[in-house]
C-alpha positions in Angstrom: 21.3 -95.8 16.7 19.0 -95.4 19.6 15.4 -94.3 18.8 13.8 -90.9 19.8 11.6 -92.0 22.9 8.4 -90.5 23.6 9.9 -89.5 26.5 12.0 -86.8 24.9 9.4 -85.5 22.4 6.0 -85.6 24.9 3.8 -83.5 22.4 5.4 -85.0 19.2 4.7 -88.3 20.3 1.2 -87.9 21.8 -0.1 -86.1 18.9 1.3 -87.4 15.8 2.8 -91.1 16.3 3.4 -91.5 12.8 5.8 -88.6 12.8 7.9 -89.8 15.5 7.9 -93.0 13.8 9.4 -91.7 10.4 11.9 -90.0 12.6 13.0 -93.2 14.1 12.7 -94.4 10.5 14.8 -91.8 9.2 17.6 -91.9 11.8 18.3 -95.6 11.8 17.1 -97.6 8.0 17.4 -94.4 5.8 20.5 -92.8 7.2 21.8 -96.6 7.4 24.7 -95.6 4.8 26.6 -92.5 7.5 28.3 -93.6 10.6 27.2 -93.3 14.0 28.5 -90.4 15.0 26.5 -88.7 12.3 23.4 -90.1 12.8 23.6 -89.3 16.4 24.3 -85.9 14.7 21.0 -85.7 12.5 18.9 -86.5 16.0 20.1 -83.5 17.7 19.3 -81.8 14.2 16.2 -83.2 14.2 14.8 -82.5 18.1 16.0 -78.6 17.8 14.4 -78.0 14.5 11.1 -80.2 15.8 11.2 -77.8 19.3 11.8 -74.8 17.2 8.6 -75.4 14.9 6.6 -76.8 17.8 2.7 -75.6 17.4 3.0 -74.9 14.1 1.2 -77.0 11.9 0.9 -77.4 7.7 -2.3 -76.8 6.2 -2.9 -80.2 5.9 -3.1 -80.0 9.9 0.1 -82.1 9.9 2.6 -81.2 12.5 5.0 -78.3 10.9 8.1 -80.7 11.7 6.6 -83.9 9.1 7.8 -81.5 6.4 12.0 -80.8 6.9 11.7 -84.8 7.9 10.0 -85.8 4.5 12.4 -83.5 2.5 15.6 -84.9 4.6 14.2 -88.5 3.9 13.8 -87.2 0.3 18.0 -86.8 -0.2 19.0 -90.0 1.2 18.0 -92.0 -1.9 21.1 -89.7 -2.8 22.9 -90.7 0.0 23.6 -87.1 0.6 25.8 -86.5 3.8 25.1 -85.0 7.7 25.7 -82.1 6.9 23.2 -81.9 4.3 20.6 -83.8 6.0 20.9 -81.6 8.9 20.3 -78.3 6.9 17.5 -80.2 5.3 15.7 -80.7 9.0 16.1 -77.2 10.3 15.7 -75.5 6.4 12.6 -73.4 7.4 13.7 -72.7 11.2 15.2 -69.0 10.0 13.0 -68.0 8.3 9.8 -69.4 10.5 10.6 -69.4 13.8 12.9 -67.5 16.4 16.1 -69.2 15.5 19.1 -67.3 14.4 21.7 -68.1 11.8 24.6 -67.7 14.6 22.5 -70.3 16.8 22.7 -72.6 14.2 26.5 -71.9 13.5 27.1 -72.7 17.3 25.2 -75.6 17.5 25.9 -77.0 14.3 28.6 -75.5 12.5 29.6 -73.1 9.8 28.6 -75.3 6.8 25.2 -76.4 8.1 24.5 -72.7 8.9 25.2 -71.7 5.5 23.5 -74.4 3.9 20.3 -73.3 5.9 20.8 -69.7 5.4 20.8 -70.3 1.3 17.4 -72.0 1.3 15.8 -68.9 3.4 14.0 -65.8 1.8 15.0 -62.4 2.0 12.0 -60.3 3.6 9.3 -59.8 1.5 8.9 -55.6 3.0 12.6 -54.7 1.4 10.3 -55.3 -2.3 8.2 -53.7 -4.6 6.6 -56.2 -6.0 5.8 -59.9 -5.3 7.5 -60.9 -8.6 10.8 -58.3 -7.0 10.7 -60.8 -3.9 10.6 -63.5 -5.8 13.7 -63.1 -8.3 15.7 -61.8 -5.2 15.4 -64.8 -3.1 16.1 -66.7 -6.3 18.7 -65.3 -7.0 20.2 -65.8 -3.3 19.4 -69.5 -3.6 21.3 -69.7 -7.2 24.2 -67.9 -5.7 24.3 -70.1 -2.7 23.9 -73.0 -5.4 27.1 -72.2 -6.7 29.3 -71.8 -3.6 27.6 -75.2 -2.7 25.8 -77.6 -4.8 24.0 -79.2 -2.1 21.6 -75.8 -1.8 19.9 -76.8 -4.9 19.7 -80.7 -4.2 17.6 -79.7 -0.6 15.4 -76.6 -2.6 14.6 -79.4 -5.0 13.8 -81.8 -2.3 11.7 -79.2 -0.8 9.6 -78.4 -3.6 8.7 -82.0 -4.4 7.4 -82.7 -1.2 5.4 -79.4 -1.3 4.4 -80.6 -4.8 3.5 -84.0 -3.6 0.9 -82.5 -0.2 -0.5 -79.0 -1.8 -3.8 -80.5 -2.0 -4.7 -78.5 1.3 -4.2 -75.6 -0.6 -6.4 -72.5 -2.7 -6.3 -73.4 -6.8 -5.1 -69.9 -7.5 -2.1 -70.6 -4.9 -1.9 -74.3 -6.3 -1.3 -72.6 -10.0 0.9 -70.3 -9.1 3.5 -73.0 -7.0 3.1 -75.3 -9.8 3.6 -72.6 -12.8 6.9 -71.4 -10.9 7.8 -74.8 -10.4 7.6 -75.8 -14.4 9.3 -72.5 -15.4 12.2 -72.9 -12.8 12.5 -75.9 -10.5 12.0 -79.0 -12.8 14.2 -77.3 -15.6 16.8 -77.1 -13.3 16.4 -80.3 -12.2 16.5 -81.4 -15.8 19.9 -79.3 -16.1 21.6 -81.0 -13.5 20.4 -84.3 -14.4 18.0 -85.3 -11.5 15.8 -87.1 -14.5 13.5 -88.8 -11.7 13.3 -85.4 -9.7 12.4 -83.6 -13.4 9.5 -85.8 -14.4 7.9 -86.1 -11.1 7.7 -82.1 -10.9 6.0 -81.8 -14.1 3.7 -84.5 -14.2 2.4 -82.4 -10.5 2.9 -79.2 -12.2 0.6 -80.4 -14.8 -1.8 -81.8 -12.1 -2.5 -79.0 -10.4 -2.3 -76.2 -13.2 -5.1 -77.9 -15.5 -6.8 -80.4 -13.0 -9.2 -81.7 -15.5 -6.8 -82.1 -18.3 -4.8 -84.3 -16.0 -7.8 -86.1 -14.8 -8.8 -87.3 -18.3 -5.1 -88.4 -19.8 -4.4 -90.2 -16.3 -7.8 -92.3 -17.1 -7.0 -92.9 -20.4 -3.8 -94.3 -19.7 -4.9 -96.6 -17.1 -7.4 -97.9 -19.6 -4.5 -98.1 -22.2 -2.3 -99.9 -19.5 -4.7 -102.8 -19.3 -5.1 -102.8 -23.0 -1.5 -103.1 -24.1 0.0 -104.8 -21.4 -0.1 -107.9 -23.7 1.6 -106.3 -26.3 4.1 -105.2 -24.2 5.5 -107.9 -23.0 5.5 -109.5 -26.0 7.8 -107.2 -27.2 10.3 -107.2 -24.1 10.1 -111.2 -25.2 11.1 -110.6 -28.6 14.2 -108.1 -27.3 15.7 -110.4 -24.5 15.3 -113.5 -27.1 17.5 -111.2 -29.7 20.0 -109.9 -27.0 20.3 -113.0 -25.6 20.9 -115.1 -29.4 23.5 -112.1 -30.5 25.3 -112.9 -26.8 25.0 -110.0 -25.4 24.5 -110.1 -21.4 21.6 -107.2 -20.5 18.8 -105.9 -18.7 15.9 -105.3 -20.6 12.7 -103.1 -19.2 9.6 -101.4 -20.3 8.4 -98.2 -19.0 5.7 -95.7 -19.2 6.2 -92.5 -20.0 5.7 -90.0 -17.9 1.7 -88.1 -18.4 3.3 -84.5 -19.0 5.7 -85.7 -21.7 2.9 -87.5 -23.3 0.7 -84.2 -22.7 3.3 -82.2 -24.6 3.7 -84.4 -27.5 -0.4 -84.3 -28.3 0.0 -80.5 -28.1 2.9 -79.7 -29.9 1.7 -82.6 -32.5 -1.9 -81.5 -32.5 -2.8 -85.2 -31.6 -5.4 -87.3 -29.8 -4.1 -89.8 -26.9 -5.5 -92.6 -28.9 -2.5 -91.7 -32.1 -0.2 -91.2 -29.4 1.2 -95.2 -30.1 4.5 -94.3 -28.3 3.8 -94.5 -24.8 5.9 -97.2 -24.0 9.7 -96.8 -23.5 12.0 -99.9 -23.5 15.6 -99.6 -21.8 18.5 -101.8 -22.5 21.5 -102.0 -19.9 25.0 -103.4 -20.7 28.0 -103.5 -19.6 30.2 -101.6 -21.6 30.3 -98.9 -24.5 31.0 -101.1 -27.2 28.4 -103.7 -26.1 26.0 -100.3 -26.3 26.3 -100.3 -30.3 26.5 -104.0 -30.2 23.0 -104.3 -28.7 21.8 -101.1 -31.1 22.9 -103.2 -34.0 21.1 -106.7 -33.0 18.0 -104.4 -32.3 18.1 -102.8 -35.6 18.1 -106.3 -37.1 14.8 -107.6 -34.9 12.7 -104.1 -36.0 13.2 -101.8 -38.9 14.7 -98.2 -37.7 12.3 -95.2 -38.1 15.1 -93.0 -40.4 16.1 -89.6 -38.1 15.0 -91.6 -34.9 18.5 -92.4 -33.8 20.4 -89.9 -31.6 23.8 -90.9 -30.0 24.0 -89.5 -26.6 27.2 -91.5 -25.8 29.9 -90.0 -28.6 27.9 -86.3 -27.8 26.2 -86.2 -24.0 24.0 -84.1 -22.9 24.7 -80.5 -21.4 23.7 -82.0 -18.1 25.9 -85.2 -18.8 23.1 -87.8 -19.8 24.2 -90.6 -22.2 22.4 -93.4 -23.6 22.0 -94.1 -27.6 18.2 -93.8 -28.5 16.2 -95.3 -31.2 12.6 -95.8 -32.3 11.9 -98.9 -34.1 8.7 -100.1 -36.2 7.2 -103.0 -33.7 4.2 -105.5 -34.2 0.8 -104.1 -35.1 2.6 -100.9 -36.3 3.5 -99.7 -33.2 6.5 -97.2 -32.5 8.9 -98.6 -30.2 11.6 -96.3 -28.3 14.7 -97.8 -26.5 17.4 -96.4 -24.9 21.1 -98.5 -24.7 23.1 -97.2 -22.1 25.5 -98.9 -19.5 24.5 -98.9 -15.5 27.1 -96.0 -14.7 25.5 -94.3 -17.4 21.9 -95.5 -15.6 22.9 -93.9 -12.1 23.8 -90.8 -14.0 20.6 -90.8 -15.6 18.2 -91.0 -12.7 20.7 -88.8 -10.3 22.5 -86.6 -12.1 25.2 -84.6 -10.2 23.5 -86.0 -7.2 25.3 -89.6 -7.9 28.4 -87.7 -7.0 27.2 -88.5 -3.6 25.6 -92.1 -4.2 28.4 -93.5 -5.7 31.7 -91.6 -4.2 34.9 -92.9 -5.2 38.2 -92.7 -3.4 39.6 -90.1 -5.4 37.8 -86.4 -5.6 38.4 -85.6 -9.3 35.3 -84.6 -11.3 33.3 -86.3 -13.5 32.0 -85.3 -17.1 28.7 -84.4 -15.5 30.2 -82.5 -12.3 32.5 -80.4 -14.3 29.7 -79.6 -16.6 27.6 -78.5 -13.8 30.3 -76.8 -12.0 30.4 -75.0 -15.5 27.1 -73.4 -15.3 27.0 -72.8 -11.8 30.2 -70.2 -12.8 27.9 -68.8 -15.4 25.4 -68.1 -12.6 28.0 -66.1 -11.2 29.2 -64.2 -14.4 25.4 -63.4 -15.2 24.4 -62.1 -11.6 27.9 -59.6 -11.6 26.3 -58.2 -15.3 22.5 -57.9 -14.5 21.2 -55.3 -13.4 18.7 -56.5 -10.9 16.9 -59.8 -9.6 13.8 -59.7 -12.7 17.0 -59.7 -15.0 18.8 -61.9 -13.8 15.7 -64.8 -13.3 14.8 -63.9 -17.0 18.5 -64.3 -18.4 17.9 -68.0 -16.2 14.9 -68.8 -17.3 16.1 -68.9 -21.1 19.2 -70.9 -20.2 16.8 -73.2 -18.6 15.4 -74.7 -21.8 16.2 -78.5 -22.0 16.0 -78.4 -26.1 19.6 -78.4 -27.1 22.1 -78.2 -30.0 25.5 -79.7 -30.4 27.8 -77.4 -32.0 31.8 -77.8 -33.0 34.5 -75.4 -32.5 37.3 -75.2 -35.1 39.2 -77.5 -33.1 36.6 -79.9 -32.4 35.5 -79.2 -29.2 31.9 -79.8 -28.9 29.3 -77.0 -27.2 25.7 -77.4 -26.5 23.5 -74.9 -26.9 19.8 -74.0 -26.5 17.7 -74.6 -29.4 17.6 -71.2 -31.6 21.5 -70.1 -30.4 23.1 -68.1 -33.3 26.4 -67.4 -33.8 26.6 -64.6 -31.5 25.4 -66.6 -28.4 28.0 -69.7 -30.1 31.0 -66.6 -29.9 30.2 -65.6 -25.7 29.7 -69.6 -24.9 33.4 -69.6 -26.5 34.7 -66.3 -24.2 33.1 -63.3 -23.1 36.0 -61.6 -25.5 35.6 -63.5 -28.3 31.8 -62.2 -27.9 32.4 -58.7 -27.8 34.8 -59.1 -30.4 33.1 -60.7 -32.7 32.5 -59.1 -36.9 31.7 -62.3 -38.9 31.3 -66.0 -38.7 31.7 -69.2 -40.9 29.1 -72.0 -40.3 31.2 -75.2 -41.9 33.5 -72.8 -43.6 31.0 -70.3 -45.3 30.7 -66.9 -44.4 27.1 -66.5 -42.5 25.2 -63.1 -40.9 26.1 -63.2 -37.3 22.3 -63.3 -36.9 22.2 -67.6 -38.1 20.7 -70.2 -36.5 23.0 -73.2 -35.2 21.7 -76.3 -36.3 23.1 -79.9 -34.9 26.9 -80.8 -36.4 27.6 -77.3 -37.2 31.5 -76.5 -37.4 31.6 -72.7 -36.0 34.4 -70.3 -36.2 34.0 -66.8 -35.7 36.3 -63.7 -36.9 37.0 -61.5 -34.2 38.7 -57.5 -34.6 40.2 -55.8 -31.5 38.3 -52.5 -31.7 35.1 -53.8 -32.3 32.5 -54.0 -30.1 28.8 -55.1 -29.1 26.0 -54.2 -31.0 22.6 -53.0 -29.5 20.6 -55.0 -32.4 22.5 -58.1 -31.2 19.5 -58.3 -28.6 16.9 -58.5 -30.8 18.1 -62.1 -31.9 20.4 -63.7 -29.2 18.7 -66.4 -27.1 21.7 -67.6 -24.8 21.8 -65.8 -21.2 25.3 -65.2 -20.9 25.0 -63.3 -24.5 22.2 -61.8 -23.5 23.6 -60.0 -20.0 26.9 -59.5 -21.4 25.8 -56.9 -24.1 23.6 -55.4 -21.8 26.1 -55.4 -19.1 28.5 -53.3 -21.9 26.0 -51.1 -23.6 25.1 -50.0 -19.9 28.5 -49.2 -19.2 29.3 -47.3 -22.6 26.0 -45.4 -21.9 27.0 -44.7 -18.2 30.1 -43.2 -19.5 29.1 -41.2 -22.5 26.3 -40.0 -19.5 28.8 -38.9 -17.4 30.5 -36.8 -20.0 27.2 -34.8 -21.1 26.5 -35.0 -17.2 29.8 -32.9 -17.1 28.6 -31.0 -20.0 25.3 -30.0 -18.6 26.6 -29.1 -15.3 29.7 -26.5 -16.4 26.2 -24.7 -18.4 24.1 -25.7 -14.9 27.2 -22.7 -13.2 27.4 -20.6 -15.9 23.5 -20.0 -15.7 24.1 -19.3 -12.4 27.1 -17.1 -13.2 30.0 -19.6 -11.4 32.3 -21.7 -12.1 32.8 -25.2 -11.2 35.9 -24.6 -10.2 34.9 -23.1 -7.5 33.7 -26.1 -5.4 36.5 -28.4 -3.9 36.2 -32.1 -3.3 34.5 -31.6 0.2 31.8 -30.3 -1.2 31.1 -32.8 -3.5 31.6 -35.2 -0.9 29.3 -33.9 1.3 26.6 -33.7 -1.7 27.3 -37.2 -2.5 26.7 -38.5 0.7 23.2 -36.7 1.1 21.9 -38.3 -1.8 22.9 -41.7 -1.0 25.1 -42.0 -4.3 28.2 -44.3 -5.0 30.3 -41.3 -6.1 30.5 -38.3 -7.9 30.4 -40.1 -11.3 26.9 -41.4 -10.3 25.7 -37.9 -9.7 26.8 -36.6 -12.9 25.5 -39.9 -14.9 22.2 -39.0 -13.3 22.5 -35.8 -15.1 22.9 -37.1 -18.1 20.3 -39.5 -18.3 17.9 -36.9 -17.2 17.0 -38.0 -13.6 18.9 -34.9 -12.1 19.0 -31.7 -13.4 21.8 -29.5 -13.6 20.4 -26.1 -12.7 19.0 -28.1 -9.1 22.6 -29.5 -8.5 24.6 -26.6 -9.0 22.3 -24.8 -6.6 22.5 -26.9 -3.8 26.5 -27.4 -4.5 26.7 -23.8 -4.3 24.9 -23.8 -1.4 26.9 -26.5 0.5 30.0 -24.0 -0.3 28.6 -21.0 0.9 28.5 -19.4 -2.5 24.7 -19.4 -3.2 23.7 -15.9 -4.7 19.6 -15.7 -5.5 19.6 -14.3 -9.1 16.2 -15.6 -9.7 15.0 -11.7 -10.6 16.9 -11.1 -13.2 16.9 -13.0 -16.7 19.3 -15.3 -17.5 21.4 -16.1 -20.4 23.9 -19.1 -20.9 26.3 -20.3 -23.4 24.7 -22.6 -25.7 26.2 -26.6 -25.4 27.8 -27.7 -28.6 26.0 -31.1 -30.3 28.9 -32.6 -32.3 26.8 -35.5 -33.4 29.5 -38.3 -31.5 28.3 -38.0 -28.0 26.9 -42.0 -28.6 23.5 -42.8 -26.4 23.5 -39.7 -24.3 22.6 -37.8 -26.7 19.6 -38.5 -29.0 18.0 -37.3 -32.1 14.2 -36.7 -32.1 12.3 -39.1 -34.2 9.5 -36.7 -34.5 11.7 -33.8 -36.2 14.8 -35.9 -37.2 17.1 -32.6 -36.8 20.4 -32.0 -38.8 23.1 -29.9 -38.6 22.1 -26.6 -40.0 18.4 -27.1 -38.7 17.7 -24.7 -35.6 17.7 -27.1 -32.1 17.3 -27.0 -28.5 17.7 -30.1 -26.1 15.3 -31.7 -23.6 16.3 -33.1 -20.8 14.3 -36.5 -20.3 14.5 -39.1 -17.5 16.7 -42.3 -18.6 17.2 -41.3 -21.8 19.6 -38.3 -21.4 19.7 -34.7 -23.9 16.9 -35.5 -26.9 17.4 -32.8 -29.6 15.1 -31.6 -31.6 14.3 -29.0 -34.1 12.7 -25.3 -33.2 9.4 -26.0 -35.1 8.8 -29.7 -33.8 5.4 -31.1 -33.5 6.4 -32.1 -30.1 7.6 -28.6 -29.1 4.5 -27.3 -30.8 2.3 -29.1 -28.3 3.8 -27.2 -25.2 4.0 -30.1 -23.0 7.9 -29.4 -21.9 8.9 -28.1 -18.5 10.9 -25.2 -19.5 13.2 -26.0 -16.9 14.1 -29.3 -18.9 15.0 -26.7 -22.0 18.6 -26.7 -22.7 20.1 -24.8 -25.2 22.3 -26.1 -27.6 23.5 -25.3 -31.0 26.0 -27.4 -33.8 29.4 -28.2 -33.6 30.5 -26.4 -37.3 33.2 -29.2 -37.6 30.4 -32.2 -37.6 31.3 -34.7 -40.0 29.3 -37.5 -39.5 25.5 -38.6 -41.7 22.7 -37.9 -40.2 19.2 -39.7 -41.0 16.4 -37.4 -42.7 13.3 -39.1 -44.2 12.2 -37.9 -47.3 8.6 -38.6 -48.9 8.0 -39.3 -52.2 5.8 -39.2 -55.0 6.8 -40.6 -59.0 5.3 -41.8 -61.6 4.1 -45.7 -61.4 6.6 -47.2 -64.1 9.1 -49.2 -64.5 13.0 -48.2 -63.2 11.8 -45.7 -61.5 12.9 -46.7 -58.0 16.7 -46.9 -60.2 16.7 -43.2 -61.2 16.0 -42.1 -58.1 18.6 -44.2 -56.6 21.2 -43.1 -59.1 20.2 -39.1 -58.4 20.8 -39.8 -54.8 24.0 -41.4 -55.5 25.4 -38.7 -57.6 24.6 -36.2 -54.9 26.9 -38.2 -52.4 24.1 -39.3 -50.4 23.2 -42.9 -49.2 20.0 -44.9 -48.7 19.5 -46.0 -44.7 16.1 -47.2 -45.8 13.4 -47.4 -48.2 9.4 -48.0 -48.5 6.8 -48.4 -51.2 2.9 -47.9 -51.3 0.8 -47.1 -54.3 -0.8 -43.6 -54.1 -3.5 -41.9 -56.1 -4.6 -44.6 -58.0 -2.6 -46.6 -59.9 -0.5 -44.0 -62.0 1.6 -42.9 -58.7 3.9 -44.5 -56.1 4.9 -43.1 -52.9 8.3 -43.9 -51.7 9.8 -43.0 -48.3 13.8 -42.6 -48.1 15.6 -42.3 -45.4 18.2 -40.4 -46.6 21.7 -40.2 -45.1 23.2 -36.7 -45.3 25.9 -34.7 -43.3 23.7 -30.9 -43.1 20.8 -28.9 -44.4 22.6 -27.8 -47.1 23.8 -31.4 -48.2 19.7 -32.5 -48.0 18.8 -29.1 -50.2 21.5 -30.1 -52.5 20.1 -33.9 -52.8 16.5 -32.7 -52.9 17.7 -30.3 -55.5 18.8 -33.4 -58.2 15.7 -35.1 -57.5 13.6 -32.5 -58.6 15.3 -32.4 -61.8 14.2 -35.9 -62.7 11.0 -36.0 -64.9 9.4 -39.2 -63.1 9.2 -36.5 -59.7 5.9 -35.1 -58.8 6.0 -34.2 -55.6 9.3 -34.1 -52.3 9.0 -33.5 -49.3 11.5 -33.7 -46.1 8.9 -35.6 -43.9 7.8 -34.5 -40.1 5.8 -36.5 -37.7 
């Protein structure tokens, strides 16, 4: 490969030698594993994206260019291809300079320029907030993940070289890279296995978000280095000697744990670094699987287990395809000893992840455990980004999928799942299918029937009982932890609330014309085209869903409909009367019951109109009401359906005599008047010879509630009842 003169790069070369020197580097020892023709490919990469950033500099002072070369130099240890490498050196020229996407497509080619264009932000000015920006562009890159993997394995490169030179930089802006990058960027690295990638992130993360706290542990352990080093190799001594006398062939070597992880285990222990003994991790490579449990018995006959320290990460891998057994054993002079068995394939994995794909390529293209996995999530990128409603949504649903602490679960047929730490059986029945989720009545943990709400713990056997009408349930959200669970009942309970909107929508406009003394049958498609298109809506479902939730009103819609058809009559001098709307009680989470009045059929009502949440009834002599904070043009009026069948929650207040049963009898006297319970509360009152208990009682009318209230006062242990109003 012939070197970059300083002939072709005058400026490079007279102002920053070292650069052009880890160019020449880069193209010929680092790039040593592509063919010729691709390396010649990489230098023209390299000399347009090096002219294209020309007088720019880092604020380090370096030459702009030093940072695309460190992050391409970054993915050869993966032995990532041209193609890759060539997107790596011209990442930032989009976004930074004058250089088009097209340019790129003609000079380089389709994949290149679509590599490139998924590592560059979206402009900041389309957002309203920096947090907006910063989900959006996320969400790009993720999306440009899953089409191609090689997106993330550049981004990641990126960030750790920015990681690795932000000294130059202002604290605040310091904390705030290196918060994002523990939150987002080593996670994912963790998730796709880059384990080298995910500890070098957070031990900078941790550096540059408490400084001081880093200073001290990093001290300490070099004074603890010195200290135990003789310890230490006694003990990789003792483990060769009973390998070797067992005949097993391996590769023994100690390790130091990385400072974050040994940060994390003083705070989530509550320890000092003095009782932290573990520091030390010892690894074991073998040839085989079976010499794996071979080696793991011989060990456990040099140095006694610690019971519940074993985990077997060969017979159940990790979600991002990492295997190795683990142990802790008791070593000399009481000291905790962790080792981890694995095999070398199992080693490459380890350190590279879904990047080994590349390293180690075999002639054939089928996947590996570890790829399909990955390729797995990346679909359930996709699935989550089609069901969130925006950017901030879809990063938090992300973020919790993020979190490495996992749980092995069966299915009834033995399949094994992993899922975060905290999943219930909810989150277990969408991992299964997004049906079986929104489907789902029961479930059996190992073959007892459990609340859907229960924790998964490791080894549980999960089935779950599905019915075909049933669906999602709103209070599902307040335990779920899984993403994918998480979006899809969001995803449906906005699209049953968007249709019940667009039927009161309806609703509210046919009274929106007959205040106006029309009738919507008046207007023809045109019209509502042509009004459509003004207000920058999808469709005419849209418009009337805005109704419905509130964000429209009817009477202003109708007006200018009219208006559009040439029908418009001013009527505002006279007064105007309409027919009432019906409430029939069914309308589902368009229509809503004030919790300050609690209304029932039978109680006089009117409806507000309130932004994104739709028609809230409430009574005629509401507190609220009372108030006279209510546009009157927000009034609609509305009166019950005589047919309504359903229970409607009233709360009743409460006052008994302090003795025993008493909560029984007035149980029983709600029972017998056909009445149920939604609900109860307890306080003592007025010293110690009263209690106050609230109900909320479930009733179909007023004259239901008289009828229970009624049988209560009957019973001697009453002293005072009251229908309760905020």
């Amino acid at each position: 490969m012939p070197a970059i003169s300083p002939h072709e790069l005058p400026e490079l070369a007279t102002q920053a030698p070292h650069v052009l020197d880890a160019a020449n580097s880069f193209l010929s020892d680092d790039t040593g594993y592509l063919k010729p023709e691709d390396r010649e490919f990489l230098a023209r990469a390299f000399k347009f994206s090096e002219i294209a950033h020309r007088g720019q500099s880092r604020q380090s002072g370096e030459p702009y260019i030093s940072h695309p070369l460190a992050v391409a130099t970054i993915l050869t240890a993966w032995h990532l291809d041209a193609q890759a490498l060539a997107a790596a050196l011209m990442h930032d020229v989009v976004e930074d300079t004058g250089v088009s996407k097209l340019e790129i497509t003609e000079k380089f080619g389709r994949h290149v320029a679509d590599l490139v264009d998924g590592m560059s932000k979206i402009e900041k000015l389309e957002f309203q907030s920096k947090e907006e920006a910063q989900a959006e562009n996320f969400r790009k890159m993720l999306l440009a993940m899953a089409r191609d993997l090689r997106v993330i394995l550049i981004k990641l490169a990126d960030r750790l070289h920015n990681m690795r030179t932000m000294d130059a930089m202002r604290p605040d802006k310091q904390k705030r890279i290196a918060r994002e990058t523990m939150e987002i960027y080593a996670p994912i690295a963790n998730r796709i296995g880059l384990n080298a990638v995910y500890q070098e992130l957070d031990d900078l993360s941790f550096k540059y978000m408490h400084p001081r706290r880093y200073a001290v542990l990093s001290k300490a352990l070099k004074a603890a280095r010195g200290n135990r080093r003789e310890v230490v190799g006694k003990i990789l001594d003792a483990v060769r000697a009973q390998l070797m006398g067992a005949g097993l062939d391996a590769t023994v070597s100690g390790r130091e744990k990385n400072l974050f992880s040994i940060y994390r285990k003083m705070q989530e222990k509550s320890l000092s670094f003095s009782e932290v003994l573990d520091i030390y991790a010892f690894r074991v490579i073998v040839k085989d699987v079976p010499t794996c449990y071979l080696a793991l018995g011989a060990l456990h006959g040099l140095f006694k287990p610690i019971a519940g320290k074993f985990k077997d990460y060969i017979a159940i891998p990790k979600s991002n395809g990492y295997q190795s057994l683990h142990t802790t054993l008791f070593g000399p002079y009481g000291t905790p000893i962790e080792i981890q068995i694995r095999t070398a394939e199992m080693h490459r994995i380890a350190d590279a992840g879904v990047a080994s794909h590349w390293m180690y390529k075999s002639g054939d293209e089928t996947f590996s455990d570890v790829q399909q996995k990955t390729h797995q999530w990346l679909q359930s990128l996709l699935e989550l980004q089609s069901e969130s409603g925006d950017a901030v949504e879809f990063l938090e649903h992300i973020k919790v999928d993020l979190f490495p602490d996992q749980v092995y679960v069966f299915t009834p047929k033995g399949k094994i799942l992993s899922m975060p730490a905290g999943a219930t059986c909810v989150d277990f029945a969408y991992a299964v299918h997004s049906d079986i989720g929104d489907r789902c009545i029961a479930a059996k943990i190992n073959h007892e029937l459990v609340p859907l709400r229960a924790k998964l713990k490791n080894g549980d056997q999960v089935e779950i009982v599905t019915a075909a009408h049933a669906k999602p349930n709103p209070s599902w959200l307040t335990f779920v932890t899984t993403g994918k669970a998480r979006s899809h009942i969001r995803h449906f309970l906005k699209s049953m609330r968007f249709e019940e909107s667009v039927t009161l929508g309806e609703r509210l406009l046919e009274q929106g014309f007959s205040t106006l003394h029309h009738a919507a049958v008046e207007l023809d498609d045109d019209v509502w085209d042509r009004y459509v298109k003004e207000n920058g809506a999808r469709d005419k479902a849209e418009i009337l869903a805005d109704i419905g939730l509130g964000k429209r009103l009817a009477v202003v819609v109708v007006k200018r409909l009219l208006q559009l058809a040439g029908l418009w009559r001013d009527e505002s001098g006279g007064g105007r009367r309409t027919a009432a709307m019906t409430i029939r009680g069914t309308e589902g989470m368009a229509v809503q019951f004030g919790r300050c009045c609690n209304p029932i059929p039978g109680d006089p009502i009117l409806g507000i109109v309130k932004k994104d949440q739709g028609l809230v009834i409430h009574t005629h002599d509401c507190p609220l009401l009372a108030k006279g904070h209510v546009d009157a043009e927000k009034l609609i009026d509305v009166e019950w359906d005589p047919l309504v069948e359903r229970y409607f929650d009233v709360p009743v207040r409460v006052l008994a005599d302090n003795q025993r049963g008493v909560l029984g009898q007035i149980a029983t006297a709600i029972g017998d008047a056909e009445a149920n319970i939604g609900a109860v509360t307890t306080q003592e009152a007025e010293g110690e010879r009263y209690v106050q208990v609230q109900f909320t009682l479930q009733v179909h009318d007023r004259v239901h509630l008289a009828k229970v209230m009624r049988r209560l006062r009957q019973l001697p242990v009453i002293y005072r009842l009251q229908r309760v109003r905020a």
